[in-house]
N, C-alpha and C positions, 0 to 999 in steps of 0.2 A: 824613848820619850812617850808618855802613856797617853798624852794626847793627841800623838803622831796622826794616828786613823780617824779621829773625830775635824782635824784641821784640815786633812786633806780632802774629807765630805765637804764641809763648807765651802774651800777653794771650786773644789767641782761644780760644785750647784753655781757659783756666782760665773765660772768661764763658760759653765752651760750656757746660763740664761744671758751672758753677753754678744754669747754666739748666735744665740738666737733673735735676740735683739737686732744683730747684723743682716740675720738672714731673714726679715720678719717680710722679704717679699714674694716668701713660698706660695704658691697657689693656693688658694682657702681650699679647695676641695681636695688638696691634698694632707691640710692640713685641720681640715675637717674628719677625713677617714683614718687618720696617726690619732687623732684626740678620742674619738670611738675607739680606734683599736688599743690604746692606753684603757679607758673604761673599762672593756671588756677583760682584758688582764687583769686589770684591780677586783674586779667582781670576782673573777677564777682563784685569785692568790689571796683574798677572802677568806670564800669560802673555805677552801685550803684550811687554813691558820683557825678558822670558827669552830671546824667541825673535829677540831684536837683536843676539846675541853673533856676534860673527866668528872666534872658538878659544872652542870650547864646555870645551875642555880644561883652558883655564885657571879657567873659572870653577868645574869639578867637583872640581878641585883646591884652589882657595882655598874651595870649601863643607865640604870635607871637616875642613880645617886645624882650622876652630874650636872643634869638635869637644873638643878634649883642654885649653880653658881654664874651659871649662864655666859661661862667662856666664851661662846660662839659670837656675842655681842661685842665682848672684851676684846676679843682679837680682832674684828670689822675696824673697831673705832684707832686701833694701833695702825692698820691700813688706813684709813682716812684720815691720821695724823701724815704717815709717811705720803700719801696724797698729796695734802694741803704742802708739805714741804718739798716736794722737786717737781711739783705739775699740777696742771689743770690733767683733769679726768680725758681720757681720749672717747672717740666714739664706738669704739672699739670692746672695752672693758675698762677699769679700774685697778691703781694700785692694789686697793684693799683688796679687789676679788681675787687676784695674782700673789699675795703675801699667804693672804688664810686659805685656800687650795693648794698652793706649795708646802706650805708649813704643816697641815693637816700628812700631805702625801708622804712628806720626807722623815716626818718626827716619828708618824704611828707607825709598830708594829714591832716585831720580834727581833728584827734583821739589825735595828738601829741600838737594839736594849745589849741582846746576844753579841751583837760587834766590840760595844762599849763595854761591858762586864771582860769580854775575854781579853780586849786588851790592857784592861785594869789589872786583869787578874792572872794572864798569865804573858804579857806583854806581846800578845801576837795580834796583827792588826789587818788581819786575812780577810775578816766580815767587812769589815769598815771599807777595807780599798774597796772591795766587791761592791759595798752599796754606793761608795763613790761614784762608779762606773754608772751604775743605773741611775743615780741620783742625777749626775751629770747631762747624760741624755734625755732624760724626763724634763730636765728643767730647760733642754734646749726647746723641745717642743712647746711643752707648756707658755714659754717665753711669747714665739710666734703666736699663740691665741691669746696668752691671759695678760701680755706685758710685762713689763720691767720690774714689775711689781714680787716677781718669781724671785729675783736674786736677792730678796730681803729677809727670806725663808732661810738662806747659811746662817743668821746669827742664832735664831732658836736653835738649831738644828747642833750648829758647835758648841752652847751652853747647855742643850739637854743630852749629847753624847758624851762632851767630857764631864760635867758632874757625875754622871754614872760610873766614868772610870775612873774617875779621881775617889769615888767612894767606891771603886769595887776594888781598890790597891789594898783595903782593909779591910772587903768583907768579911774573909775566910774567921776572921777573930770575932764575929760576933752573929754571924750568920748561919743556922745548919746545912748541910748539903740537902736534907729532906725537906725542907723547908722553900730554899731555892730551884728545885727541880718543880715543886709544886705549883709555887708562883709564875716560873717560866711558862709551865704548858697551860694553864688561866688565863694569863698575859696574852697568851698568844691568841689565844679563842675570843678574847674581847676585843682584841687589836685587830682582829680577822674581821666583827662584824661590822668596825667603824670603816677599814680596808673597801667593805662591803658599801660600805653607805657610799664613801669616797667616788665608788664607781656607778654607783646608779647616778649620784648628781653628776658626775663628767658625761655622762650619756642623755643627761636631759630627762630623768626619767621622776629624779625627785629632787627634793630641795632640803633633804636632811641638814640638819642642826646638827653636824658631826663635833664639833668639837665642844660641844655641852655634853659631851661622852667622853671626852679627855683624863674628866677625874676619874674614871672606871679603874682608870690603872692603879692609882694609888690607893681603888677601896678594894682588890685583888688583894692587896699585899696586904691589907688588913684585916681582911675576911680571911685569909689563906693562915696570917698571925693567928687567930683566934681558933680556926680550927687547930692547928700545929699542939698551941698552947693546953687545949680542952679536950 
C-alpha cells in the first residue's frame, strides 16, 4: 500500500498528542527543559540539512519568494477556525499556536519528502515509520505545552506525504535522475534553514514567519528545472 507509511505518521502524531493531552500534568519545568531541549535539536538538525546546498543562491532566492503569499497568516487563521470550533482559547496557549508549530515541525524537511518518494517509488516505508517514531513523541511533548491543537497537524502531514507518493508511483517516466538528486540536496538546504527558524522560535529567541518560507520548496524545483533545462 503506497500510502502505508504516510498513514501511520498521521496515526502517530494524533496517539502522541493524545497521550500527551493525558499527561499534560507533567511539571512545567520539566517540560519546559524537554521543549528547549527539542529547540536546540531543531537548530542542530538545521543546520545539518542548510549547510548541504551546492548553489546557496538558489535556495536564498526560493526563501525570499514566499514571503509575498503570506502562508504564515493563512495557516494562523485555519488554527483560529479549528479554535472557534472545539473551544474557547485556554490560558495556557492556543489551538492555532499548537496546529501552525506542529504542522511547520512535521511537514518541513527532507525526512518527510525522502520517506514519501521512496515509498512511492520503490514501496519501502523505512523513512516514514522512522519519522513516525519521532513525529510521535514530539507531538507527545509539544501536546503538554502547546495543546490539543498539535493533533490537527496529522491531516496536512497525511495529505502532503501521500501526494508525494501517490506522484512519485510515476516519477521515474517523466523525471530525470539528475534532476531529482539536484532538487533533493536544495530541498534539503532550504528545509534546513526554516528547520532552523523552527528552533530559534521554540526557544524564545525569535518570532520567525517560518511558514511564509513554505513556498521555497516548490521555487527549488523550479529554479533546479530551469537550471537542468539551460
Amino acid at each position: 500500500m503506497v500510502l502505508y507509511g504516510s498513514i501511520i505518521n498521521g496515526l502517530t502524531i494524533i496517539f502522541g498528542a493524545l497521550l500527551g493531552k493525558w499527561l499534560n500534568r507533567i511539571p512545567e519545568g520539566i517540560k519546559g527543559t524537554v521543549m528547549q531541549a527539542i529547540g536546540l535539536a531543531v537548530v542542530v538538525l538545521g543546520l545539518q540539512m542548510g549547510l548541504k546546498s551546492a548553489d546557496f543562491l538558489t535556495v536564498i532566492i526560493s526563501l525570499v519568494i514566499g514571503e509575498l503569499l503570506m502562508l504564515d497568516e493563512r495557516l494562523n487563521q485555519v488554527g483560529l477556525w479549528l479554535e472557534r470550533k472545539i473551544g474557547k482559547e485556554t490560558d495556557e496557549t492556543s489551538v492555532s499556536q499548537g496546529f501552525v508549530t506542529a504542522t511547520l515541525i512535521f511537514v518541513i524537511g527532507a525526512m518527510g519528502i525522502i520517506g514519501a518518494l521512496d515509498s512511492g517509488i520503490r514501496g519501502n516505508h523505512e523513512v516514514l515509520l522512522t519519522k513516525a517514531i519521532i513525529d510521535g513523541v514530539t507531538a507527545l511533548i509539544l501536546t503538554t505545552t502547546l495543546g490539543i491543537g498539535v493533533m490537527f497537524s496529522a491531516v496536512p502531514v497525511i495529505l502532503y506525504e501521500g501526494i508525494i507518493a501517490l506522484f512519485a508511483t510515476q516519477i521515474d517516466r517523466f523525471v530525470p535522475k539528475e534532476w531529482m538528486d539536484a532538487f533533493i540536496v536544495e530541498m534539503t538546504a532550504a528545509g534546513g534553514i526554516m528547520i532552523l527558524a523552527i528552533g530559534l522560535n521554540l526557544l524564545g529567541l525569535t518570532k520567525i514567519r517560518v511558514a511564509n518560507l513554505l513556498p521555497s520548496l516548490v521555487c527549488v524545483g523550479v529554479i533546479i528545472t530551469i537550471q537542468y533545462l539551460f
